[in-house]
Backbone bond lengths (Angstrom), bond angles and torsions (degrees), N, CA, C in turn:
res aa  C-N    CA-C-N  psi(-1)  N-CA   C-N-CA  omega(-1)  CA-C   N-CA-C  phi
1 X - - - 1.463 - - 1.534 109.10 -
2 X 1.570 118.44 142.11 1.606 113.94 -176.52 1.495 93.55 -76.62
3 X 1.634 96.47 170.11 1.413 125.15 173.88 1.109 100.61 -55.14
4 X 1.645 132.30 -81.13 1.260 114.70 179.67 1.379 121.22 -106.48
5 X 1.579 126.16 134.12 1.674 133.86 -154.61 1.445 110.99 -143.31
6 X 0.956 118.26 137.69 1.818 117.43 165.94 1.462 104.60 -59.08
7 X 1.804 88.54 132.21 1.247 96.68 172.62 1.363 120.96 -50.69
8 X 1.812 121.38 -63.92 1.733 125.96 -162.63 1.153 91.36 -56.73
9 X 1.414 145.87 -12.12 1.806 126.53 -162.24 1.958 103.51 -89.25
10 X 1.676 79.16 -30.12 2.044 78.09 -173.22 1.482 108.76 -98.01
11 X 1.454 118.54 -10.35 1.570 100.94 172.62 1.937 100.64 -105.19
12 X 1.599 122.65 -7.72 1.423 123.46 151.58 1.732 117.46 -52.39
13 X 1.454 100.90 -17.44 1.702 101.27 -177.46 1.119 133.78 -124.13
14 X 1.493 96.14 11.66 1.315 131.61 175.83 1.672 123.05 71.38
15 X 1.495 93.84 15.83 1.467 101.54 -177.97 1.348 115.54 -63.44
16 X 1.172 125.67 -35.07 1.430 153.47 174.31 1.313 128.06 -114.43
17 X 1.617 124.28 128.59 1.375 117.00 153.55 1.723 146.89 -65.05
18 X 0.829 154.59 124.13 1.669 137.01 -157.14 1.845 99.26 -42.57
19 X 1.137 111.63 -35.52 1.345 126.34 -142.96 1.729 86.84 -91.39
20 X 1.335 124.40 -40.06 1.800 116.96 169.05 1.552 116.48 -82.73
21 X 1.447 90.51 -16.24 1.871 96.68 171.35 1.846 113.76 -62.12
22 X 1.465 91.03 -52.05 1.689 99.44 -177.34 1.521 109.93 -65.03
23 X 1.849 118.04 -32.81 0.939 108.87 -126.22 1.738 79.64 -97.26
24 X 1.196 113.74 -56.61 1.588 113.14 176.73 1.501 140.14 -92.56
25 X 1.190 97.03 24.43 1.601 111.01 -176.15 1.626 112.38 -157.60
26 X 1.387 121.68 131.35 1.554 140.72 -151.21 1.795 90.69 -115.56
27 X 1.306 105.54 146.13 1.361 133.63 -141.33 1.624 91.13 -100.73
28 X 1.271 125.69 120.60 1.617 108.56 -174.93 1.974 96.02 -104.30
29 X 1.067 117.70 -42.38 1.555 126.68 174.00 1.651 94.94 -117.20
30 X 1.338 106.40 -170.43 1.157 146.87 171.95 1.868 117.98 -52.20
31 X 1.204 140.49 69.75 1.260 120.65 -147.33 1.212 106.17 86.40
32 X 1.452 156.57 -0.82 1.346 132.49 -154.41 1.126 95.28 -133.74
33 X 1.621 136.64 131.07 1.387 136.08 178.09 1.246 114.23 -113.03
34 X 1.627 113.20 177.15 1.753 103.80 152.06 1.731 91.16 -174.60
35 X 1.299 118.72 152.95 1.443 117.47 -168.55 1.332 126.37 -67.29
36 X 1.847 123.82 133.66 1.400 124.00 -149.23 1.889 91.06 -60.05
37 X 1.544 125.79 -34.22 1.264 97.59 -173.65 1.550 135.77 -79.53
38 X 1.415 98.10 13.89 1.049 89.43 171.39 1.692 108.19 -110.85
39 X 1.632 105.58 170.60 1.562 116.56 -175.02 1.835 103.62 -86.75
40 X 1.074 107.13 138.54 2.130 107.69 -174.66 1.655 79.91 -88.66
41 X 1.598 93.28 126.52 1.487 117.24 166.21 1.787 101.70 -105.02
42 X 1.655 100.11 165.31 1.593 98.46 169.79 1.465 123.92 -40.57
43 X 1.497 107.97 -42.11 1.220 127.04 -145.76 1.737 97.62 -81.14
44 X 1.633 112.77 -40.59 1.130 94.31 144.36 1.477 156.37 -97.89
45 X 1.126 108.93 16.09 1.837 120.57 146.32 1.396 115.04 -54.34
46 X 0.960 85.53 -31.49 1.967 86.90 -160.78 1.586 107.05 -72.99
47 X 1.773 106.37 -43.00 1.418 112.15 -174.97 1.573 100.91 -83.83
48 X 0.795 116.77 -37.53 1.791 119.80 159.53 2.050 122.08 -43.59
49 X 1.078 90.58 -39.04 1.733 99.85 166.53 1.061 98.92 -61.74
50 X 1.013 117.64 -74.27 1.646 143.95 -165.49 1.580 101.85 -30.59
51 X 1.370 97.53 -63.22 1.796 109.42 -171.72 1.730 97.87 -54.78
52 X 1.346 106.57 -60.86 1.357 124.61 -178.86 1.587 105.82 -29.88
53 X 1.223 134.25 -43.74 1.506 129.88 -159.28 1.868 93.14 -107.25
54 X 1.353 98.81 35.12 1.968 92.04 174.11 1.739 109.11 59.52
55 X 1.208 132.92 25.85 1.180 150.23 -179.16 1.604 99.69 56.06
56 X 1.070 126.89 35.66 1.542 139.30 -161.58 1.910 103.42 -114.20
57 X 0.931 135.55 -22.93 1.597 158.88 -169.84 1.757 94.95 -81.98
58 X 1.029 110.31 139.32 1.672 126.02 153.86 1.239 124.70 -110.15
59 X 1.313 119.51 91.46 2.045 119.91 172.63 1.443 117.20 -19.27
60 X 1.331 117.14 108.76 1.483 119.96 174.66 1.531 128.09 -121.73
61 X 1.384 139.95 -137.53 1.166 139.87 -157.74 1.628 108.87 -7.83
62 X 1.570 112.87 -133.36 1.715 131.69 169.50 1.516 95.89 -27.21
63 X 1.538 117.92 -89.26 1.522 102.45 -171.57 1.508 143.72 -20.21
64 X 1.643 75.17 -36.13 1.842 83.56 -177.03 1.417 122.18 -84.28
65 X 1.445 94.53 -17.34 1.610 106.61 176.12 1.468 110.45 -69.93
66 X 1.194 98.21 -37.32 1.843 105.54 171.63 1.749 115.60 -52.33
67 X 1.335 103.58 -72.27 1.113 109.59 153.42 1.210 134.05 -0.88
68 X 1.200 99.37 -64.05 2.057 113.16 174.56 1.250 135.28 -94.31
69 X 2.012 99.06 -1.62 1.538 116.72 145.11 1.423 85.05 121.44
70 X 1.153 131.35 16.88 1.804 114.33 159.90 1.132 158.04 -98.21
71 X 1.348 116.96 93.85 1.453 134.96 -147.52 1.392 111.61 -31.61
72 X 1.593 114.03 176.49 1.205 140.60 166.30 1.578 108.26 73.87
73 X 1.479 117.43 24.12 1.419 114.61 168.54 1.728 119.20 -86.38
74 X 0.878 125.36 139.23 1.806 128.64 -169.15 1.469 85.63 -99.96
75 X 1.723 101.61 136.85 1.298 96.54 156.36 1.459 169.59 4.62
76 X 1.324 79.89 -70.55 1.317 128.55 -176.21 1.336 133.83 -104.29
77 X 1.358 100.68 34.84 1.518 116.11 -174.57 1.780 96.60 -99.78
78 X 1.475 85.78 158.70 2.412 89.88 172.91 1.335 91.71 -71.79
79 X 1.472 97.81 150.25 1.189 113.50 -172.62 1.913 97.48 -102.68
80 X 1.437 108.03 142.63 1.464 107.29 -179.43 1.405 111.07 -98.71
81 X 1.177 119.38 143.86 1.348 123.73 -169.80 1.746 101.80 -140.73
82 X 1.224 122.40 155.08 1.352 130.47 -154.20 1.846 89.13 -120.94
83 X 1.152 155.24 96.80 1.176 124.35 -158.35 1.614 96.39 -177.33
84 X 1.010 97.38 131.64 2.104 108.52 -173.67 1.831 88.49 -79.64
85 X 1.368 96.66 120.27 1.487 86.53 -170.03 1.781 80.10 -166.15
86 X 1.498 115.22 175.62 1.552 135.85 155.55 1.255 102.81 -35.41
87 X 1.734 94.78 -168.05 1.207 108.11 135.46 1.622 137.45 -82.60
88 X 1.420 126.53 177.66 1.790 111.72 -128.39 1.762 85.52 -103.07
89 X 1.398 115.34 118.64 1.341 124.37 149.68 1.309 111.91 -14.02
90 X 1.333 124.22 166.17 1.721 141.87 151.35 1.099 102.20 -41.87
91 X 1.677 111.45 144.13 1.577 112.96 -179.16 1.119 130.45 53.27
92 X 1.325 122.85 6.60 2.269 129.15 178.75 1.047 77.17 -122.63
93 X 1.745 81.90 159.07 1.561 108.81 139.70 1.327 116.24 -150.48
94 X 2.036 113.90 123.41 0.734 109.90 -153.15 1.258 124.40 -105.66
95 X 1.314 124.50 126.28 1.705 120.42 175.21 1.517 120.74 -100.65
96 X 1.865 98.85 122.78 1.204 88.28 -178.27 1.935 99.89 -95.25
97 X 0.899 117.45 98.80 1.133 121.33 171.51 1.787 118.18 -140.59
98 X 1.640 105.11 159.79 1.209 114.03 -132.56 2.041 89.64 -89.44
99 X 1.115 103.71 133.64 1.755 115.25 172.31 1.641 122.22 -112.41
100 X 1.057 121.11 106.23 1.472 129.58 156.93 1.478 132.52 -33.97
101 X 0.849 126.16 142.59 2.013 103.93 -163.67 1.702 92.72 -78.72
102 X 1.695 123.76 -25.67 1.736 114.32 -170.75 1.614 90.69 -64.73
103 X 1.254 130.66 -29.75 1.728 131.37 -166.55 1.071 102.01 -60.28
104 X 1.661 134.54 -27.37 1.437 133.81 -145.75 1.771 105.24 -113.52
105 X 1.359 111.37 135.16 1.746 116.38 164.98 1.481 106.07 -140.16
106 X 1.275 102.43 169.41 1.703 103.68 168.88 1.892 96.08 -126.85
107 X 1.420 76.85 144.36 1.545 117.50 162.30 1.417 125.70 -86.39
108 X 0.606 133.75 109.61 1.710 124.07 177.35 1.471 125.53 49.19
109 X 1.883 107.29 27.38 1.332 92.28 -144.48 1.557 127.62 141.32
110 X 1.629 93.05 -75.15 1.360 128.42 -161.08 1.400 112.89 -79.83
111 X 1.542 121.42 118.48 1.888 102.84 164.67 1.103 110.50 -43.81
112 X 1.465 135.54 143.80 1.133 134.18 147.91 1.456 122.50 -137.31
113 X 1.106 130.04 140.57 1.679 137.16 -161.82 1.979 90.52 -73.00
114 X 1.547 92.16 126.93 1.539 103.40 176.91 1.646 114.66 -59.24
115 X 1.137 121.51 146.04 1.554 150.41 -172.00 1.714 84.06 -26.69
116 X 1.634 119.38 -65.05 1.502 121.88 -162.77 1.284 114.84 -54.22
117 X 1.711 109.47 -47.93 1.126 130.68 -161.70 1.509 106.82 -65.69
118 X 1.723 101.34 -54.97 1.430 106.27 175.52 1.857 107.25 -63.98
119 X 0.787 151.28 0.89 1.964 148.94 150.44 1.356 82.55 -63.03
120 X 1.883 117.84 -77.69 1.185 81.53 -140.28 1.736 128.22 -64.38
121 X 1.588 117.37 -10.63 1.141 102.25 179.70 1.879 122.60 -71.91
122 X 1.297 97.68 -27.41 1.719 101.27 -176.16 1.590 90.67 -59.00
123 X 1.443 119.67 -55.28 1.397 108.29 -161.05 1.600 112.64 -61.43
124 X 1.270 132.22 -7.63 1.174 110.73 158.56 1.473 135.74 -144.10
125 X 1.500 99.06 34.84 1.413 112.03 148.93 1.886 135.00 -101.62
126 X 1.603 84.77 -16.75 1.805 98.42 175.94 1.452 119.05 -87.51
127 X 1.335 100.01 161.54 1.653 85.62 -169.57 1.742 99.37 -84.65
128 X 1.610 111.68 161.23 1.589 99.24 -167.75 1.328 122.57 -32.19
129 X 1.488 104.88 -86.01 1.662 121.08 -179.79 1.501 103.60 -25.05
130 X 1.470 138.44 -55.98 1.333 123.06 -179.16 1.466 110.73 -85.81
131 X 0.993 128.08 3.35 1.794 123.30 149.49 0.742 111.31 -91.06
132 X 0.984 148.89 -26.96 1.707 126.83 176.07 1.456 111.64 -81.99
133 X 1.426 108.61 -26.94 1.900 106.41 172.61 1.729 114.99 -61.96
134 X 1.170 97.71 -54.26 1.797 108.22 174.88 1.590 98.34 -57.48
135 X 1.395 122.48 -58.95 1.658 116.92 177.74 1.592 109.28 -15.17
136 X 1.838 84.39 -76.16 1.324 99.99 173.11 1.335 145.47 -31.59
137 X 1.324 115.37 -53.07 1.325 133.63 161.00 1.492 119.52 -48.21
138 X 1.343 117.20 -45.30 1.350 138.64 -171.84 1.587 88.85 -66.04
139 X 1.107 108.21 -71.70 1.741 111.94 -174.47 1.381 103.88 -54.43
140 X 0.910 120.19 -11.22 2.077 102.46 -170.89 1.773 100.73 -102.99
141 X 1.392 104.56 -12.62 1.527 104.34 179.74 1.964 115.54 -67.45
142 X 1.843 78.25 -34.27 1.737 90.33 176.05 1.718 95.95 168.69
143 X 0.941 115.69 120.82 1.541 146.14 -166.54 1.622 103.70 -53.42
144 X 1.267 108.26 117.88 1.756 113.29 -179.53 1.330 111.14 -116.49
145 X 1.338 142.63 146.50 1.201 136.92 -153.49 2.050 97.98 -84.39
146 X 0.941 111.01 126.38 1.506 129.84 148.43 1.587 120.10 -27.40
147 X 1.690 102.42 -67.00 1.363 108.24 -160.23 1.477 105.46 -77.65
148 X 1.390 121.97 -29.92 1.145 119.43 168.13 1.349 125.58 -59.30
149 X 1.395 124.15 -40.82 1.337 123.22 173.98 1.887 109.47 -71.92
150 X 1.039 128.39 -23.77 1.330 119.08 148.65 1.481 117.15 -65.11
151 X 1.141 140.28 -22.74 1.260 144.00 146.67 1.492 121.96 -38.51
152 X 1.112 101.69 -34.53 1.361 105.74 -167.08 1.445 96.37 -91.97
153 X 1.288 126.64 -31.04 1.787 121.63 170.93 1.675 97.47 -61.17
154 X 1.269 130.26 -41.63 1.753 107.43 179.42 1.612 109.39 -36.02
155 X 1.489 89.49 -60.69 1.529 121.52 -172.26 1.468 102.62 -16.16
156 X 1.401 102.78 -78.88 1.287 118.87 179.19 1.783 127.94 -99.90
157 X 1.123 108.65 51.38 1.391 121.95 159.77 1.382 111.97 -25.80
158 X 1.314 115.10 122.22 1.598 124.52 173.39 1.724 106.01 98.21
159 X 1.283 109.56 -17.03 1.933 105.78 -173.84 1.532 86.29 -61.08
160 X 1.581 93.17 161.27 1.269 123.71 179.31 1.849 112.01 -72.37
161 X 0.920 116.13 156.31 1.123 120.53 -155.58 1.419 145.44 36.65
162 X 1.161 112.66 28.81 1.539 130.47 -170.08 1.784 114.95 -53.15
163 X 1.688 94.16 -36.22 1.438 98.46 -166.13 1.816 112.58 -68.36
164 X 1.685 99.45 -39.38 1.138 113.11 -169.02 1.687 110.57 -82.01
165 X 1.627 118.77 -5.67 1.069 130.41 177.76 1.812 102.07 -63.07
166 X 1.640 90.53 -61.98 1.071 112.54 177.09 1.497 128.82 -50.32
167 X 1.393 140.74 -45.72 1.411 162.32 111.07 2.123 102.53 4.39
168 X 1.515 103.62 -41.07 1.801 100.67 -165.24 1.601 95.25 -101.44
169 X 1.022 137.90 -34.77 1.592 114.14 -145.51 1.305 99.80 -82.33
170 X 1.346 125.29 -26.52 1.825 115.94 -170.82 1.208 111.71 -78.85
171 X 1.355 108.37 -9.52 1.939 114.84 164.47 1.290 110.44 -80.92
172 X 1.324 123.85 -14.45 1.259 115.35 179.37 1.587 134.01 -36.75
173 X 1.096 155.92 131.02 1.423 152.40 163.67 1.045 138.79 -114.67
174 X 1.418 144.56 72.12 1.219 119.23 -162.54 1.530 137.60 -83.34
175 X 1.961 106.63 27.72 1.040 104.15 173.23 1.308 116.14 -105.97
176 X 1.570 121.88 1.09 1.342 113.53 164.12 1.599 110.25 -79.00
177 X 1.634 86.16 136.82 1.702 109.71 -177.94 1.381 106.26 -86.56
178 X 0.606 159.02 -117.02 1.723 131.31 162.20 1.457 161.09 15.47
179 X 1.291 143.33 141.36 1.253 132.83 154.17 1.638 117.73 -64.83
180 X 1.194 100.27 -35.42 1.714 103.63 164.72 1.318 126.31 -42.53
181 X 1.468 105.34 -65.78 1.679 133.79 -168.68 1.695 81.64 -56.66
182 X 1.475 130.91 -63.30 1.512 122.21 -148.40 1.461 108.09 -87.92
183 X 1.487 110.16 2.29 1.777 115.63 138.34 1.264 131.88 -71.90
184 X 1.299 93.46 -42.72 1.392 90.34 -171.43 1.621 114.05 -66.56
185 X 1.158 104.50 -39.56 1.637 113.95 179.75 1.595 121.95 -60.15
186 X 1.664 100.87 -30.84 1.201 102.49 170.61 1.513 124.41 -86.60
187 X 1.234 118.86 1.21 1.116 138.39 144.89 1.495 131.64 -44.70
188 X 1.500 102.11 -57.02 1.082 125.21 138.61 1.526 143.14 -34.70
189 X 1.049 129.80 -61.31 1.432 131.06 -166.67 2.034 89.40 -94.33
190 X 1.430 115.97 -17.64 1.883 109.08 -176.72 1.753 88.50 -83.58
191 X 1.167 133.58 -23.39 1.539 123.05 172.20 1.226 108.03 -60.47
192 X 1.322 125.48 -39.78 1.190 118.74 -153.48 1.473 153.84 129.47
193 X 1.764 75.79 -21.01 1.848 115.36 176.14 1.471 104.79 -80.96
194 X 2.214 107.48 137.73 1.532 99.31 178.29 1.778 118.21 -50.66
195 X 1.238 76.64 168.37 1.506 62.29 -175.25 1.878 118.22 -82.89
196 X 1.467 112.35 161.00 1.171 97.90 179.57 1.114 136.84 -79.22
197 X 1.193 123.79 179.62 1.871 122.30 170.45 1.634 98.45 -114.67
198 X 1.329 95.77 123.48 1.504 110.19 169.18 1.716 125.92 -70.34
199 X 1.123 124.27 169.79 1.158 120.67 171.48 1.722 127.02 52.23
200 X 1.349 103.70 32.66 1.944 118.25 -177.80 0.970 103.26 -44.18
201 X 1.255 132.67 128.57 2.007 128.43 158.44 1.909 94.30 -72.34
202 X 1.468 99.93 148.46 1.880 102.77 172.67 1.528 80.44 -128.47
203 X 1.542 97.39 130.34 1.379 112.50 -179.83 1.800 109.29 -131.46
204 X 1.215 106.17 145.96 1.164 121.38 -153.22 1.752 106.42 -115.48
205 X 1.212 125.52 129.93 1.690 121.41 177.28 1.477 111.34 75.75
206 X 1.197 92.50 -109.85 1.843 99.00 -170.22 1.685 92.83 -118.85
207 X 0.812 117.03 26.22 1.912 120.20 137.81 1.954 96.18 123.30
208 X 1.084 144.70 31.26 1.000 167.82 -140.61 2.035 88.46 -111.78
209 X 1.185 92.49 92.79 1.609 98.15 158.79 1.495 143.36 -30.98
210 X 0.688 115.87 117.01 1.911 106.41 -167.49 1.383 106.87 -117.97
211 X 1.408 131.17 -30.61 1.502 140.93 156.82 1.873 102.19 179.72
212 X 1.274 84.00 -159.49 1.503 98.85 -168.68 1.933 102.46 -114.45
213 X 1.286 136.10 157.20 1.173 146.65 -179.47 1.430 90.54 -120.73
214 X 1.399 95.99 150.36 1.627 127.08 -177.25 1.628 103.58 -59.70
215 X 1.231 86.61 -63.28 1.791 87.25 -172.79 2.080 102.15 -166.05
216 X 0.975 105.43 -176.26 1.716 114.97 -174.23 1.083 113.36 144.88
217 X 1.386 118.00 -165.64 1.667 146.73 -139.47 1.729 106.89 -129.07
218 X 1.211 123.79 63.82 1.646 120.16 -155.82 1.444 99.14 -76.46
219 X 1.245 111.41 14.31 2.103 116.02 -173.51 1.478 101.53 -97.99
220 X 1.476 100.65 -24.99 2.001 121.39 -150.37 1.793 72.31 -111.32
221 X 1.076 167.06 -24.66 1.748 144.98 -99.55 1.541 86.47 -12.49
222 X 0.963 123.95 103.92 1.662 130.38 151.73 1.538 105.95 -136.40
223 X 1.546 135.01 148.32 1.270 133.38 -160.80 1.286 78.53 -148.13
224 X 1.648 119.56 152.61 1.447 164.70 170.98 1.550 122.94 -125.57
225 X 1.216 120.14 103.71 1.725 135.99 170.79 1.324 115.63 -87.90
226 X 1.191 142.06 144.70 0.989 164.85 79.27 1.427 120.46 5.30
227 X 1.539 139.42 53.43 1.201 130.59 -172.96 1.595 128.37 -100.86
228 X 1.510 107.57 42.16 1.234 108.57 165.75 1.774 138.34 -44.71
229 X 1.522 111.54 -157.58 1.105 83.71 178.79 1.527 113.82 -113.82
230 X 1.764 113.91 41.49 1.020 135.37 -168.52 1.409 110.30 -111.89
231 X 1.809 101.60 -29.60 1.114 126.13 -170.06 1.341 116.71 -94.54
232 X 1.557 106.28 -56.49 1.503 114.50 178.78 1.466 138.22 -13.90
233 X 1.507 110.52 -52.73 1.399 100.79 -142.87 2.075 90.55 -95.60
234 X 1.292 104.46 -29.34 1.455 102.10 -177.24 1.485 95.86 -84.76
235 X 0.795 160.80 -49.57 1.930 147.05 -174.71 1.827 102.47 -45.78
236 X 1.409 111.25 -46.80 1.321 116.79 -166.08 1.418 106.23 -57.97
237 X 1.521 112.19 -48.02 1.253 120.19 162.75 1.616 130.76 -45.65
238 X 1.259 107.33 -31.83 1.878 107.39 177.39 1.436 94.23 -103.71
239 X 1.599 132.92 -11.96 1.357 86.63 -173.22 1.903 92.08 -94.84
240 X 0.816 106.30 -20.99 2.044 107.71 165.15 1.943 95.76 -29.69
241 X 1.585 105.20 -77.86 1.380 122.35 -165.50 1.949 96.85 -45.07
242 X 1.020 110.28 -65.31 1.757 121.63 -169.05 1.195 117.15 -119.49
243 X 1.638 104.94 105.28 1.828 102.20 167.62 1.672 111.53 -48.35
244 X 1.300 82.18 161.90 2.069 95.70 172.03 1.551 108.48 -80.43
245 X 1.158 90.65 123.30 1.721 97.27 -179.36 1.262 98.83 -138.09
246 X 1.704 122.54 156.72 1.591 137.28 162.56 1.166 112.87 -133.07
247 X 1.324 115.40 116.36 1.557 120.51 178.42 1.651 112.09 64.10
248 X 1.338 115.98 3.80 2.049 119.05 -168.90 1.275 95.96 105.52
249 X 1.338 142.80 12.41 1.180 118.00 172.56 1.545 119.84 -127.16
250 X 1.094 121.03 136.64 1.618 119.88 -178.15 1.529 129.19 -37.90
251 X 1.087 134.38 108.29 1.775 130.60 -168.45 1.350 97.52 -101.19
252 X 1.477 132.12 156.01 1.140 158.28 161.87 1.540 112.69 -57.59
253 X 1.424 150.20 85.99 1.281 127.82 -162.00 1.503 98.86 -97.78
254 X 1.377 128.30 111.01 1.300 124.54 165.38 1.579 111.42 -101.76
255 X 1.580 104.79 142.72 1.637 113.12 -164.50 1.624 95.73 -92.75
256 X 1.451 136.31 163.71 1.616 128.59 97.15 1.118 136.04 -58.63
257 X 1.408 126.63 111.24 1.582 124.57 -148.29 1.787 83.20 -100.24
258 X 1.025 140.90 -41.33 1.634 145.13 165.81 1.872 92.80 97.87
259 X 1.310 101.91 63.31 1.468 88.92 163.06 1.556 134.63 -112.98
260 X 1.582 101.42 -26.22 1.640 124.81 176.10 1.364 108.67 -126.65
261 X 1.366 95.82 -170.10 1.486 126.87 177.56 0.780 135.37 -99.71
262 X 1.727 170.48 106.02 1.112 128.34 -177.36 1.797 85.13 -161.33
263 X 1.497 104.69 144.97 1.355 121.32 -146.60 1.554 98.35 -94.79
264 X 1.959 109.87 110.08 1.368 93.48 -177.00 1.344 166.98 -26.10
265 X 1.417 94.50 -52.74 1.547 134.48 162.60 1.833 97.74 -41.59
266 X 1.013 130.75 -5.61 1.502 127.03 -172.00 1.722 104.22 -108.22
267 X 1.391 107.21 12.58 1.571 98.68 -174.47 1.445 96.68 -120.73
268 X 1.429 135.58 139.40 0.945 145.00 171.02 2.014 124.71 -65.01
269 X 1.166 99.14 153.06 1.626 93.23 -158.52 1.870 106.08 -52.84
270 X 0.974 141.09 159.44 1.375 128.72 176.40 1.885 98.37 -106.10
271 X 1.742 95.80 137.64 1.379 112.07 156.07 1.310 119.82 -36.09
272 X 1.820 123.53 138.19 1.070 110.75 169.00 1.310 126.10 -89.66
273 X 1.177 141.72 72.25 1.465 173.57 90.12 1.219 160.44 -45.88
274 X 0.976 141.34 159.56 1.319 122.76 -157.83 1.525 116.31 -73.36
275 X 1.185 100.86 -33.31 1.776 128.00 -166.34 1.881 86.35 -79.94
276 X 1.027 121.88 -53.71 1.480 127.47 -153.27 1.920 88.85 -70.86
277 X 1.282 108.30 -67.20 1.366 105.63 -170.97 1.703 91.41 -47.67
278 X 1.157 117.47 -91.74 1.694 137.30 -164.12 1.651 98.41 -4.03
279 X 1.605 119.56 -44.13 1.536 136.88 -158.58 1.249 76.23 -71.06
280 X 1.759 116.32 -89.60 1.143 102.48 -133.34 2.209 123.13 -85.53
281 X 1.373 108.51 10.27 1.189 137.52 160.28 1.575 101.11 -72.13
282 X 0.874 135.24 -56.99 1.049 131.21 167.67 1.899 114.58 -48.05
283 X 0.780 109.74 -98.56 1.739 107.24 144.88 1.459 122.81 15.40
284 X 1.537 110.94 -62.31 1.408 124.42 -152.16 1.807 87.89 -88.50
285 X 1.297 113.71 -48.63 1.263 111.99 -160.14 1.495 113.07 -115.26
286 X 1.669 109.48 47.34 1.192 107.88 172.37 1.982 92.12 -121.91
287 X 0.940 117.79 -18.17 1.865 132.59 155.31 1.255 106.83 -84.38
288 X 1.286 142.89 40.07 1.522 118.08 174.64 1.541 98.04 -130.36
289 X 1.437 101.05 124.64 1.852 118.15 169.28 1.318 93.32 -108.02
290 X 1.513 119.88 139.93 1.514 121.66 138.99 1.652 131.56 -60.89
């Protein structure tokens, strides 16, 4: 019997009694079990939805991004399901909306809405700042085409959120490692500053790698960190070991220290220069909390 199974199927087959159903195994949906000793991971929510919608449901939004290997999902998020159904049980959420068979793959198994398909739904049900982080994530797991998922808004002319679809994907990045990093940047480019390039090599001597930078200005050598408290304690450590250098020459390292707030639109456009960016990057991301 799998880890997690509908209940009526395993005591319909006599695998189980009602009375070992209740007694040793905790209810994750409606009908849907899995054994009290074990801990419910995403992975089984997801196949638990799944069961939950009569195996008739397709894994969508966040979940599906998981699915296809993109970090920073909690547990314990609703699971999205694609599925002609009511309204959405405890823990779902359900879309009855219409899927193409190219939209559809399996996971382990599992329907799951393809890499494109799944953008386009994050991009226009989340609010920006958290669509473009999941975008992000999604893309850094393994790179999905852009133009196609605007393709897919022809497709479907009139779906809901089209505009804001449209508004997120060219921010997309998939070299921020984080939901942080793809704040902070967007922080960045709503000030006013070009936008950055993620993932800088800092190279040392006669071009000898020393690590990688979050993101920056490689026109300006100016570099931007991410120094949360996820980040902190190992960066402090390499930049101790290796000054910041580009190509032999000294870069500006400005942090996000993540302590306040302060509402972009309040920073003035930055010079195009090294000094002008460096100022007001500095500036932008010495107020920035996620």
């Amino acid at each position: 019997m799998r880890r997690v199974f509908l209940g009526s199927e395993a005591v319909g087959q006599g695998a189980l009694t009602m009375h070992e159903l209740r007694r040793w195994h905790q209810r994750i949906f409606r009908d849907v079990y899995m054994p009290k000793r074990h801990e419910v991971s995403l992975r089984d929510r997801i196949e638990g939805a799944w069961l939950r919608s009569g195996r008739q449901g397709v894994i969508a939004g966040v979940a599906a991004s998981a699915l296809h290997g993109a970090q920073w999902v909690d547990d314990d998020i609703p699971i999205e399901l694609i599925w002609n159904y009511g309204r959405s049980p405890s823990g779902l959420i359900i879309r009855n909306e219409t899927l193409a068979d190219d939209e559809i793959t399996k996971v382990a198994g599992i329907p799951v809405t393809t890499r494109v398909r799944t953008a386009f739904g994050l991009g226009r049900y989340l609010p920006r700042k958290e669509a473009i982080a999941r975008l992000d994530s999604l893309m850094h797991s393994q790179i999905f085409s852009i133009e196609d998922a605007l393709l897919l808004a022809n497709r479907y002319r009139g779906a809901r959120g089209l505009k804001t679809l449209r508004a997120a994907l060219p921010l997309v990045d998939g070299g921020a490692a984080s939901p942080r990093e793809t704040g902070l940047r967007l922080l960045y480019i709503d000030a006013g500053l070009p936008r950055p390039t993620t993932q800088i090599p800092i190279v040392k001597g006669r071009g000898r790698l020393v690590r990688m930078a979050d993101m920056g200005w490689e026109e300006f050598m100016v570099v931007s960190e991410y120094d949360g408290d996820l980040h902190r304690t190992d960066r402090r450590k390499s930049h101790q070991r290796h000054p910041i250098s580009a190509q032999g020459q000294r870069a500006r390292l400005d942090r996000g220290s993540g302590n306040q707030r302060r509402p972009a639109n309040g920073y003035r456009r930055a010079r195009p220069d090294c000094v002008g960016v460096t100022r007001l990057a500095t500036i932008v991301s010495r107020d920035f909390t996620y």
